[in-house]
C-alpha positions in Angstrom: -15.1 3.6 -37.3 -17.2 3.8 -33.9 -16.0 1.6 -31.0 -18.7 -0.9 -30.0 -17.1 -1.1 -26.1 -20.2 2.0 -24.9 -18.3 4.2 -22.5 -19.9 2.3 -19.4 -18.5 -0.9 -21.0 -14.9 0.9 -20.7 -15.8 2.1 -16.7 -16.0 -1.4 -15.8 -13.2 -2.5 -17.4 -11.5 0.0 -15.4 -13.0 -1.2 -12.5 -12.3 -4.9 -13.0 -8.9 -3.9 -13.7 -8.9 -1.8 -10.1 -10.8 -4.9 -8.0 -9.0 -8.0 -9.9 -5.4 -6.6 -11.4 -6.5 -8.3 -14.3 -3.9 -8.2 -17.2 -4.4 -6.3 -20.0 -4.3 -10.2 -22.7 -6.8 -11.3 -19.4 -9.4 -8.2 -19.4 -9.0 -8.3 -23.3 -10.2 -11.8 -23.5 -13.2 -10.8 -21.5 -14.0 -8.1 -23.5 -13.1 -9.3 -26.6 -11.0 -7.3 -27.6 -7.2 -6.6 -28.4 -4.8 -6.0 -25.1 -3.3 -2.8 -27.2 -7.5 -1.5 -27.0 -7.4 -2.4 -23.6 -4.5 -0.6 -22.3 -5.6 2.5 -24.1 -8.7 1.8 -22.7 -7.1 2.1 -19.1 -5.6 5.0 -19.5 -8.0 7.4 -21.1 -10.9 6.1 -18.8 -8.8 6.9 -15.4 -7.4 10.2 -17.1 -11.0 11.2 -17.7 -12.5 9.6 -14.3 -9.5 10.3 -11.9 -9.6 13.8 -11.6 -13.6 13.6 -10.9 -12.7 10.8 -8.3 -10.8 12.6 -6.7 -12.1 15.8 -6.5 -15.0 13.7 -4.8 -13.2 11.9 -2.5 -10.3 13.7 -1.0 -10.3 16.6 0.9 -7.7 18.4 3.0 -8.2 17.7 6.5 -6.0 19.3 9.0 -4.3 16.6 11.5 -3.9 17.5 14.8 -3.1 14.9 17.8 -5.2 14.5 20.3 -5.0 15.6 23.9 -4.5 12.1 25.5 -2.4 11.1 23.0 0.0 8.1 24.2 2.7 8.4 21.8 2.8 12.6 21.0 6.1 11.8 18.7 4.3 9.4 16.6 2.9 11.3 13.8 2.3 8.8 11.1 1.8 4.8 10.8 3.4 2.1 8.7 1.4 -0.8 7.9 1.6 -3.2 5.1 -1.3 -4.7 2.8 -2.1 -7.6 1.1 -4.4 -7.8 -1.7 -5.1 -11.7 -3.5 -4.3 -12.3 -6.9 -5.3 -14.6 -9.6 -3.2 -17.1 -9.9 -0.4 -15.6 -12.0 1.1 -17.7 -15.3 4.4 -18.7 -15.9 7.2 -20.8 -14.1 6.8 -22.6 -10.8 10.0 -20.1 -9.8 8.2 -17.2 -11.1 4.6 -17.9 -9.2 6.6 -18.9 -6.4 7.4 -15.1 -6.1 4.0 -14.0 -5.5 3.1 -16.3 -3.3 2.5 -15.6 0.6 2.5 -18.3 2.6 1.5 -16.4 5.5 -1.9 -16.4 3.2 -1.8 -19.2 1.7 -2.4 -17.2 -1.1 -1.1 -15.4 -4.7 -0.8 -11.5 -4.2 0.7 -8.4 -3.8 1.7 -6.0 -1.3 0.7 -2.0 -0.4 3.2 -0.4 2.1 1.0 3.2 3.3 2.8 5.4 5.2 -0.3 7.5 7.0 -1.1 10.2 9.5 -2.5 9.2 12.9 -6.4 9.9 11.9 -6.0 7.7 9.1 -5.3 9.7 6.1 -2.8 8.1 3.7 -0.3 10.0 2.5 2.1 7.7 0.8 1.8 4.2 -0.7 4.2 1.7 -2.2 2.1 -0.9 -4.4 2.3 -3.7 -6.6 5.4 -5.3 -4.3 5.1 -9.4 -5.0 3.7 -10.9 -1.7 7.1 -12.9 -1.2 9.3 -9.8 -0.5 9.2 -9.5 3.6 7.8 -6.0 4.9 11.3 -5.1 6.3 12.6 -5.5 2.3 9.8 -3.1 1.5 10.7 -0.3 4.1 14.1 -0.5 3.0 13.9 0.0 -0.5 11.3 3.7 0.4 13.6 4.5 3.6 14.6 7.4 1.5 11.5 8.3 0.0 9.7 7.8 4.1 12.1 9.9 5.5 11.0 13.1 3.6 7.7 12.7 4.4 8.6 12.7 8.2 11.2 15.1 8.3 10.3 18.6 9.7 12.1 21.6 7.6 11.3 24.1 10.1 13.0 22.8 13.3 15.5 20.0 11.3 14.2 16.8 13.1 11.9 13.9 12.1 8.2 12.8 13.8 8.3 8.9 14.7 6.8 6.4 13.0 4.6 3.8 14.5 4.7 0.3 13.3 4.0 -3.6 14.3 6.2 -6.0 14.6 7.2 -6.9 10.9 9.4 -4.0 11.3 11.5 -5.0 13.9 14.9 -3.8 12.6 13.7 -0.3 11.1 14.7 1.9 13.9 18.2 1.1 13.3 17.7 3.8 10.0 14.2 5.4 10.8 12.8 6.7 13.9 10.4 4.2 14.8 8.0 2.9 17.9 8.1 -0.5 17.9 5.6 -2.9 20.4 6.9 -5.2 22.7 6.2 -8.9 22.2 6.7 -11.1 26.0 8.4 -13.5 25.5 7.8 -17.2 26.6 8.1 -17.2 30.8 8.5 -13.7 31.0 6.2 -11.0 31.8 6.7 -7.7 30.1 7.8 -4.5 32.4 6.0 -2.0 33.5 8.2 0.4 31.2 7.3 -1.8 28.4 3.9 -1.8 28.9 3.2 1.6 28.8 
């Protein structure tokens, strides 16, 4: 029996799934269909979409610094995302986890680990929006140091990050900004 879901019907639930982070009972609701058609759904749309995607949208771009650079070390860039959720069902205790209240919102959280021109090259997703950035780096430590360390001279590029990481060069090699505090005026040193 033919599927009455047309194969654009199945790109946008693809795409709803991508924008919204729908779940599958949620998107299968919509659709009106069963979460099990959903899911297979998912999968065989991005398996025959993804490599398309892709071939589209990445290319290899050679990363060299530039010649005024401030920070010549510094190779790649850790930042942290947040991206806003429905809210999510269950528990008080197990909403409370996605929370942010830096947000005032429900969400999760993208860690990307990229090069200085903006390419990412590693990213840590789906984190609850409770767990603190500093959690995040810990837990992909190991996983960040290979991407930073150099084989052929044995020692690792610097990473630049803000100040949710305070802590992190204590196990990664890390440029960190300076905050002034209250009363004080920063240094020259720290300035630059």
């Amino acid at each position: 029996r033919r599927s009455s879901i047309t194969r654009e019907d199945k790109l946008f639930i693809e795409l709803c799934h991508v924008k919204h982070y729908e779940t599958n009972s949620m998107l299968a609701e919509t659709f009106s269909t069963s979460p099990s058609n959903v899911f297979r759904i998912l999968h065989e749309t991005l398996r025959i979409v993804g490599p398309i995607l892709y071939n589209h949208f990445v290319h290899l771009v050679h990363y060299d610094l530039m010649p005024k650079d401030i920070f010549p070390s510094a190779k790649f860039v850790l930042d942290t995302t947040f991206q806003p959720i429905w809210t999510p069902l269950g528990s008080f205790a197990e909403r409370a986890m996605y929370f942010s209240g830096k947000h005032t919102a429900y969400g999760l959280k993208t860690q990307c680990l990229h090069v200085r021109n903006g390419i990412i090259i590693y990213c840590y997703s789906g984190v609850p929006s409770s767990v603190h950035y500093f959690s995040v780096v810990r837990q992909t430590s190991d996983i960040l140091r290979e991407y930073i360390f150099h084989e052929e001279d044995g020692r690792e590029s610097t990473i630049l990050a803000d100040l949710g990481y305070v802590g992190m060069n204590s196990f990664l090699p890390t440029i960190l900004p300076y905050k002034s505090r209250p009363g004080r005026q920063l240094r020259p040193t720290e300035i630059q």
